[in-house]
C-alpha positions as CSV (number, residue, x, y, z in Angstrom):
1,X,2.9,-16.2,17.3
2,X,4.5,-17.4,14.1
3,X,6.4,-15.7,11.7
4,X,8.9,-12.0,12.7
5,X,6.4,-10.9,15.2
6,X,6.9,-12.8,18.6
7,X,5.7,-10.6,21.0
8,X,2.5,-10.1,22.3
9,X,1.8,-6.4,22.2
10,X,-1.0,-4.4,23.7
11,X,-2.9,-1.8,22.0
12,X,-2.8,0.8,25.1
13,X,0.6,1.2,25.6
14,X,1.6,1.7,21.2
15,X,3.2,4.4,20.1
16,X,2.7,5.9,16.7
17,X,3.3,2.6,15.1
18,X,4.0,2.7,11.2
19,X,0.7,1.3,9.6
20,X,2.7,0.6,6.5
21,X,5.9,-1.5,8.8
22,X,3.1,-3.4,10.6
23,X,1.4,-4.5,7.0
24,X,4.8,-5.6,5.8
25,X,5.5,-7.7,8.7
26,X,2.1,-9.4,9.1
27,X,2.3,-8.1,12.7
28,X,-0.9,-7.3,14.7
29,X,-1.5,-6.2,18.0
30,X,-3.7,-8.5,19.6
31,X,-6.2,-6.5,21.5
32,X,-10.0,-7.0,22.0
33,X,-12.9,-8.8,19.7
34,X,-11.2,-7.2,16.5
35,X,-7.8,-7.6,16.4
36,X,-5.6,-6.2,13.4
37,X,-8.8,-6.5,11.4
38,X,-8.5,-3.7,8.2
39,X,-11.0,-1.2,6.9
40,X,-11.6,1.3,4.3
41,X,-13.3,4.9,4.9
42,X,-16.3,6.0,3.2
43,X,-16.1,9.1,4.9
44,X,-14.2,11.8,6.0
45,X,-13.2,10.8,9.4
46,X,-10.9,12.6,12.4
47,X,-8.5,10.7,14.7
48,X,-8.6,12.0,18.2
49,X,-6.0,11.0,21.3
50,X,-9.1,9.9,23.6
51,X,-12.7,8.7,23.2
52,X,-14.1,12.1,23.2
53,X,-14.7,14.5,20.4
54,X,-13.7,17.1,22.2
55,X,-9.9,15.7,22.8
56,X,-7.2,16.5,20.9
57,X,-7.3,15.9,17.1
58,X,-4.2,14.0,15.8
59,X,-4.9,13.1,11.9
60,X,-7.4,13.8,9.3
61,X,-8.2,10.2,7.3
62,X,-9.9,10.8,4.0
63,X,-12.0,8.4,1.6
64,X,-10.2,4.8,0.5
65,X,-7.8,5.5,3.2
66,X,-6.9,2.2,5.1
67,X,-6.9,1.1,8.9
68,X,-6.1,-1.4,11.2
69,X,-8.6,-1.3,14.5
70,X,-7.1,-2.6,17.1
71,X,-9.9,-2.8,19.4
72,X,-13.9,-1.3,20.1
73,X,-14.8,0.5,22.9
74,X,-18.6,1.4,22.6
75,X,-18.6,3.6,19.4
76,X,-15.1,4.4,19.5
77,X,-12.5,2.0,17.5
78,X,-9.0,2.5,18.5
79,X,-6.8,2.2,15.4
80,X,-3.8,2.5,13.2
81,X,-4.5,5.0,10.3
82,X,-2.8,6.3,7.4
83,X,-3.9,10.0,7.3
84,X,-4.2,12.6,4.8
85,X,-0.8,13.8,5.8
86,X,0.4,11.1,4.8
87,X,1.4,10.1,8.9
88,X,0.6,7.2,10.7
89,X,-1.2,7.3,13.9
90,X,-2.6,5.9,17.0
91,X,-5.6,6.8,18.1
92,X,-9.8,6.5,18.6
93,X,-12.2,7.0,15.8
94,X,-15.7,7.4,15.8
95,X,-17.3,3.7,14.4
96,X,-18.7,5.1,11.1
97,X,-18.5,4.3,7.8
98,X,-16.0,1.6,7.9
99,X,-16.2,-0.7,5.3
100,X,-14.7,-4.6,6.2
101,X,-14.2,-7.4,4.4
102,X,-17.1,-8.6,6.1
103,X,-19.2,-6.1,5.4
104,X,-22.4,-7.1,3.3
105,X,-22.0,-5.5,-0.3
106,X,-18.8,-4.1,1.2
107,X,-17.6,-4.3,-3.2
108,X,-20.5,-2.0,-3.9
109,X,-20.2,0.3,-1.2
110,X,-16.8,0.8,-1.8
111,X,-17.3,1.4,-5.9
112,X,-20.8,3.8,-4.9
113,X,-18.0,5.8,-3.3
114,X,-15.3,6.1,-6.0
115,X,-17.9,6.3,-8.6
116,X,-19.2,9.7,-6.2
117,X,-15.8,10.7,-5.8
118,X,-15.3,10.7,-9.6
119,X,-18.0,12.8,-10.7
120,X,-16.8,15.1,-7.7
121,X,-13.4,15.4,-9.6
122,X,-15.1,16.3,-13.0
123,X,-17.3,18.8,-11.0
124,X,-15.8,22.6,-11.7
125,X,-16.0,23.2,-8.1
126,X,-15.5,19.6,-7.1
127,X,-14.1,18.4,-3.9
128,X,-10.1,18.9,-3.4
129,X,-8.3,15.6,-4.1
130,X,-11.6,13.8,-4.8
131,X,-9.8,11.8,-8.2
132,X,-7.5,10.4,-5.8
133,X,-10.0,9.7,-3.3
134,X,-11.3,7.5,-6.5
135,X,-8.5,6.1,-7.6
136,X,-8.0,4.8,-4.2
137,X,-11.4,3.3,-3.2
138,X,-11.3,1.8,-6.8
139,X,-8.2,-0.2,-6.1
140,X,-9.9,-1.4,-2.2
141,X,-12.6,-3.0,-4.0
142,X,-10.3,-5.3,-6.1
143,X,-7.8,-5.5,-3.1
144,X,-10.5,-6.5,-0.1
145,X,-13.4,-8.4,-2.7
146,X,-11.3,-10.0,-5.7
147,X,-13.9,-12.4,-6.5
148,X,-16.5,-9.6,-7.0
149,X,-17.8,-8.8,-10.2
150,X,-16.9,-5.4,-9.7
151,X,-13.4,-6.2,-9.8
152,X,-12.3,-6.1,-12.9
153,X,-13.7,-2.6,-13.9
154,X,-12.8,-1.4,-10.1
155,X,-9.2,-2.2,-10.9
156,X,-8.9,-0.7,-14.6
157,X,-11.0,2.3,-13.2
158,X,-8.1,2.9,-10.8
159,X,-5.0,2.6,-13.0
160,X,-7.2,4.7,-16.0
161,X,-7.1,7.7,-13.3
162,X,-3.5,6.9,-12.4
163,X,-2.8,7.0,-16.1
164,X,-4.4,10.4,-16.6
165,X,-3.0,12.1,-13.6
166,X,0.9,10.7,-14.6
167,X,0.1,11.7,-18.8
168,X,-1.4,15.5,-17.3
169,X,2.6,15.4,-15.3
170,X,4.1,14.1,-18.7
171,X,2.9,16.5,-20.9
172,X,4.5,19.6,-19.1
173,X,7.6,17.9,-19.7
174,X,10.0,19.3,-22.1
175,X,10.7,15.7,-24.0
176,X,7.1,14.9,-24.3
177,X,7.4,16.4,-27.9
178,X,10.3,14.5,-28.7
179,X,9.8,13.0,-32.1
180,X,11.7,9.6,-31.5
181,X,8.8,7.8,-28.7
182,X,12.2,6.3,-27.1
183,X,13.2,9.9,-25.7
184,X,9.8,11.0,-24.8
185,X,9.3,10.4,-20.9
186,X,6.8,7.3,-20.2
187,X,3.8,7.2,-18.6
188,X,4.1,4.3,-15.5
189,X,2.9,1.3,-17.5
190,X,2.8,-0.9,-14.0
191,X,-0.9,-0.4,-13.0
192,X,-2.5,-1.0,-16.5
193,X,0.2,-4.1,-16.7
194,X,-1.3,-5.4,-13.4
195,X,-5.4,-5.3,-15.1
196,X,-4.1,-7.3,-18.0
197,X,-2.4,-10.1,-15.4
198,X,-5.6,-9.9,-13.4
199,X,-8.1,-9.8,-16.3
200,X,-6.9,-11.3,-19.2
201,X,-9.1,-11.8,-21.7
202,X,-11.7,-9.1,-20.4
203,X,-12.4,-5.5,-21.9
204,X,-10.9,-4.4,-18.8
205,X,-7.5,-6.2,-20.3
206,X,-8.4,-4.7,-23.8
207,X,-8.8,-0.6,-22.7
208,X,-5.4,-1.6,-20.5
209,X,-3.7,-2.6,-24.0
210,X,-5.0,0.3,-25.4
211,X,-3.8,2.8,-23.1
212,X,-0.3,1.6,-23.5
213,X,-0.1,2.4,-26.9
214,X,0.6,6.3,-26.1
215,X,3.9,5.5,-24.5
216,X,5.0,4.1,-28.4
217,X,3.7,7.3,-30.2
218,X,5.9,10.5,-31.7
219,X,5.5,13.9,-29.7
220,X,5.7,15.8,-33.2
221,X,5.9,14.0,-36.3
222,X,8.0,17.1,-37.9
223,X,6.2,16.7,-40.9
224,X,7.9,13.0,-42.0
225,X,6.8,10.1,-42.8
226,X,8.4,7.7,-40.4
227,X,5.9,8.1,-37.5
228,X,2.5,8.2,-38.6
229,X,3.7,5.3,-40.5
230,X,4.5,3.4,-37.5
231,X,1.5,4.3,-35.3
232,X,-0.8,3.3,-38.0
233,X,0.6,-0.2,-37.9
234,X,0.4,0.0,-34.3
235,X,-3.2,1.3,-34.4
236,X,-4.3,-1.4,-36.7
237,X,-2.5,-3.9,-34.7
238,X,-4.3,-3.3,-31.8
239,X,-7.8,-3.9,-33.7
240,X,-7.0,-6.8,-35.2
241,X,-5.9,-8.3,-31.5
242,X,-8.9,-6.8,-30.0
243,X,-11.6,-6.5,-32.2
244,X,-14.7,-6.7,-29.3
245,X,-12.7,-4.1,-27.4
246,X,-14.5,-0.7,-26.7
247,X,-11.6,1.0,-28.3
248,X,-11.6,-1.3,-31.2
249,X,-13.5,1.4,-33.5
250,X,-11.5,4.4,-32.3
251,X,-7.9,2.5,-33.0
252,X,-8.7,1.9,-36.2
253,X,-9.9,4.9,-37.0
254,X,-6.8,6.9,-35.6
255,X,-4.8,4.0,-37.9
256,X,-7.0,5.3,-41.3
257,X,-6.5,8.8,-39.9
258,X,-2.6,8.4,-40.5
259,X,-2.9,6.7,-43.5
260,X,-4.7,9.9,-44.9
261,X,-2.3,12.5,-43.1
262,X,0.1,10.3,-44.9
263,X,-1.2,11.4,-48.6
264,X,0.1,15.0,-48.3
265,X,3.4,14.1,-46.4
266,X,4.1,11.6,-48.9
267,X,2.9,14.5,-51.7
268,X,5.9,17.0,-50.2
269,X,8.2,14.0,-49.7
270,X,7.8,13.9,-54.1
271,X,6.6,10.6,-53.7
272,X,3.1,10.6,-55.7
273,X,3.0,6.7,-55.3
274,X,3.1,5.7,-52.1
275,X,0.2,8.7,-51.7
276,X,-1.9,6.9,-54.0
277,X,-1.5,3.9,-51.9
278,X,-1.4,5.6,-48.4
279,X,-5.3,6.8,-49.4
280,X,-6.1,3.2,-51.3
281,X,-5.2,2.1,-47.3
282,X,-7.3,5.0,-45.1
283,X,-10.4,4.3,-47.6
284,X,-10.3,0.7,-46.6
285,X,-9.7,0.8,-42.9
286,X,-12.6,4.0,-43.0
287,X,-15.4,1.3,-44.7
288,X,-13.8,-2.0,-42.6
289,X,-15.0,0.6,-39.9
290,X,-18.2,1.7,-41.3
291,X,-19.4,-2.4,-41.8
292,X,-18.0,-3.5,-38.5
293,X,-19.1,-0.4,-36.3
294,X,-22.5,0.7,-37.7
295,X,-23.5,2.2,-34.8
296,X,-20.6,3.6,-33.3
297,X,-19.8,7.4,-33.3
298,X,-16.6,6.6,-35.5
299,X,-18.6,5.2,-38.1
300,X,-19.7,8.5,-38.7
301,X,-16.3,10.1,-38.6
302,X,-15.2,7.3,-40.8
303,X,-18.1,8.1,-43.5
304,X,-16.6,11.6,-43.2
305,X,-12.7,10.4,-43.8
306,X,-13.8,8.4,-46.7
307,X,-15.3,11.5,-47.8
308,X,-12.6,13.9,-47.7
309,X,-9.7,11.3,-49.1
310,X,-11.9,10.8,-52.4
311,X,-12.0,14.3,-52.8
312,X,-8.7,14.7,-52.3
313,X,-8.9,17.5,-49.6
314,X,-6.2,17.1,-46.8
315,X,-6.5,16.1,-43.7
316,X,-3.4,16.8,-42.5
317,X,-1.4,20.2,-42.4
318,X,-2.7,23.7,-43.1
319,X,-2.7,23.0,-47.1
320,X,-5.4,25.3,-48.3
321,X,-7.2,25.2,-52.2
């Protein structure tokens, strides 16, 4: 055997191995037809210390939750597994619902399941830890069928519920009002990095960007100029490097937006000209939005901006006529 694993070691006589050591190594024990082959859960599955369902239950392996089988034995597949409390084990597992490399349509088995686990997690009364079962099974269909089609939106579904579960942590921080975007604690950026590597080019690549742009925004603008400012540029930046992006409408809607919360800051700053041209700007983004997304919901919200800038009613604040 090549590489830091030398010896030849049989399955029978493992202890509770760590799944995640033997990975890193690229060391499998060779044992039986199906040696160190890997495999995701579908299911719900129990490890047991025997071939019996009635021996003693050792682990609890959940959805998207990775293996290495060691060997068969009838129905019974004798494995490493990462369980749901967070241990590594050794032990037998009933032979269902694995899903291999190998298996046929193995990418759309694996994104039927996260796309089930995800509407569980939206459910009121969904199933406990059912967005991480998504996140998870997302990420195995990119990891175990790269060259499906399903790839690209597999891996951008994954880091979007990573992204939402680390911004819902961030925003019970105390700095995540923070005015300046530098001491405002970041949302991990390393997942959404990854789709853009993987998928340039893509929409996948194009939501990524998008995402990213919260980690630059103000927490509270205070009531000055300086940030909406800024994340209008950045707003309208974005469009203009991704105009056939799904979010291509919405940025630069949220960059007019600013532009028109800008008129009344600029109005209490005493500064009556750059108003004037802080609603000459939102009115244009609002119509380049209106011709270049008919049919878009933010078309609509843009007919309304346009609509409340010409009659000079504020869209920022609580100013009341």
């Amino acid at each position: 055997m090549n590489g830091p694993c030398r010896k030849r070691l049989r399955c029978h006589v493992l202890p509770a191995l760590a799944l995640g050591l033997l990975l890193a190594l690229g060391c499998m024990p060779t044992a039986g037809a199906a040696q160190g082959e890997r495999a995701i859960l579908v299911r719900e599955a129990k490890v047991y210390l025997g071939l019996d369902v009635s021996s003693q239950k050792i682990g609890d392996v959940g959805r998207g939750r990775e293996v290495v089988i060691l060997e068969k034995s009838r129905q019974w597949l004798h494995v490493l597994a990462n369980t749901d409390q967070n241990r590594d084990v050794d032990g037998w597992m009933l032979d269902k619902g694995f899903v291999r490399s190998s298996t046929p349509d193995g990418d759309k088995i694996l994104f039927g399941e996260a796309v089930d686990s995800e509407w569980e997690a939206s459910r009121p009364r969904g199933r406990k830890g059912a967005d991480r079962d998504a996140m998870r099974l997302y990420s195995r269909v990119f990891e175990y069928f790269p060259q499906s089609p399903l790839a690209g939106e597999a891996l951008y579904r994954s880091a979007d519920i990573r992204w939402q579960l680390d911004e819902e942590d961030v925003r019970t921080r105390p700095s995540y009002k923070e005015r300046n975007p530098l001491l405002r604690a970041k949302i991990p950026e390393d997942n959404m990095r990854e789709v853009e590597r993987k998928f340039p080019g893509t929409k996948w690549a194009d939501l990524a960007a998008y995402h990213l742009i919260a980690n630059k925004l103000c927490g509270d603008w205070e009531g000055q100029s300086k940030c909406p400012e800024k994340e209008s540029e950045l707003y309208q930046k974005y469009a203009k490097e991704h105009p056939n992006s799904p979010q291509a409408a919405e940025a630069l809607y949220w960059a007019a937006w600013r532009q028109s919360a800008l008129v009344q800051i600029y109005k209490t700053e005493g500064n009556d000209g750059r108003a004037n041209g802080a609603k000459a700007k939102a009115t244009a983004m609002a119509r380049q939005i209106i011709t270049q997304y008919p049919q878009t919901d933010w078309a609509a919200r843009a007919q309304r901006l346009v609509y409340m800038v010409e009659q000079d009613i504020p869209t920022f604040g609580n100013a009341v006529e």
